[in-house]
N, C-alpha and C positions, 0 to 999 in steps of 0.2 A: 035648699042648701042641705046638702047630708053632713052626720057628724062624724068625718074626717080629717085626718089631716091634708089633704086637698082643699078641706070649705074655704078653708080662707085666701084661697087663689079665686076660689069664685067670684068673691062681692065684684059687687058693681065699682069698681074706681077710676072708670073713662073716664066721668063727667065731674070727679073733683079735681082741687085744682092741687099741683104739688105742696106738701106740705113744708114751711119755712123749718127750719135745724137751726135752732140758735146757741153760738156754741156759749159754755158756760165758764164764768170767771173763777178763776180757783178761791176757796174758802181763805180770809187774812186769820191764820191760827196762827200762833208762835210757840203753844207747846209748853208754854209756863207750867199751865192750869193742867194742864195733863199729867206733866210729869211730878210736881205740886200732890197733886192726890192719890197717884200713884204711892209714892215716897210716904204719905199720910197712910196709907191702908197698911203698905208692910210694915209701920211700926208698930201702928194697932195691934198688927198678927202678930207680930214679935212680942210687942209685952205678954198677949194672953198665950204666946209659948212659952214662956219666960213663966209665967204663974204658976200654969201646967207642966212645967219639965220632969217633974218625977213621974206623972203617967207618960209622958210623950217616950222618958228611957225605957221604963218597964215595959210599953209595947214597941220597942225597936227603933222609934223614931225620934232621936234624940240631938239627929242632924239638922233637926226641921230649924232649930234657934239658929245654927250658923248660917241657913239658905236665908232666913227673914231676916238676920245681919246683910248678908249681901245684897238681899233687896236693900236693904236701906243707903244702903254703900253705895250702890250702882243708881238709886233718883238723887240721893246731892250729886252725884257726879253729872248726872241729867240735867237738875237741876241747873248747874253752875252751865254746863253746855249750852240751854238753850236762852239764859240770860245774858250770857256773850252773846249769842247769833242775831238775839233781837238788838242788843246793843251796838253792833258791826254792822246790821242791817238800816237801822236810821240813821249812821253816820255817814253809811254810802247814798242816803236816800239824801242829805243836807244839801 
């Protein structure tokens, strides 16, 4: 077998037999815990911007406290979204 991209046309695979494809079930995530941690790290970064904001001004980046606001903003909003879905989703499942 030469090291080509041809070799692997070569192998021998008359004599196996076809290989089975079993398809795969989707993961049951609901996205709690994601968006849950998510919402937890941007506060984190928010307070220690919130610490920092007189070096954050002084070097130009003074925006960074309202972006780690929006983070926060935007995982309750995640938050509350995906506890409805799993909520709506085992009502339809009843």
């Amino acid at each position: 077998m030469s090291n080509t991209a041809d070799s692997l046309n070569e192998s021998n695979t008359s004599n196996a037999e076809p290989i089975a494809k079993h398809e795969l079930a989707p993961l049951e995530v609901n996205g709690i815990t994601a968006v849950t941690l998510g919402t937890v790290i941007w506060s984190v970064a928010t307070l220690i911007m919130v610490l920092m904001r007189y070096k954050l001004e002084a070097s130009g980046r003074g925006n960074w406290i309202a972006i780690g606001v929006a983070g926060i903003f935007l995982g309750l909003l995640g938050m509350r979204y995906t506890k409805r879905r799993v909520a709506r989703l085992e009502r339809s499942n009843k």
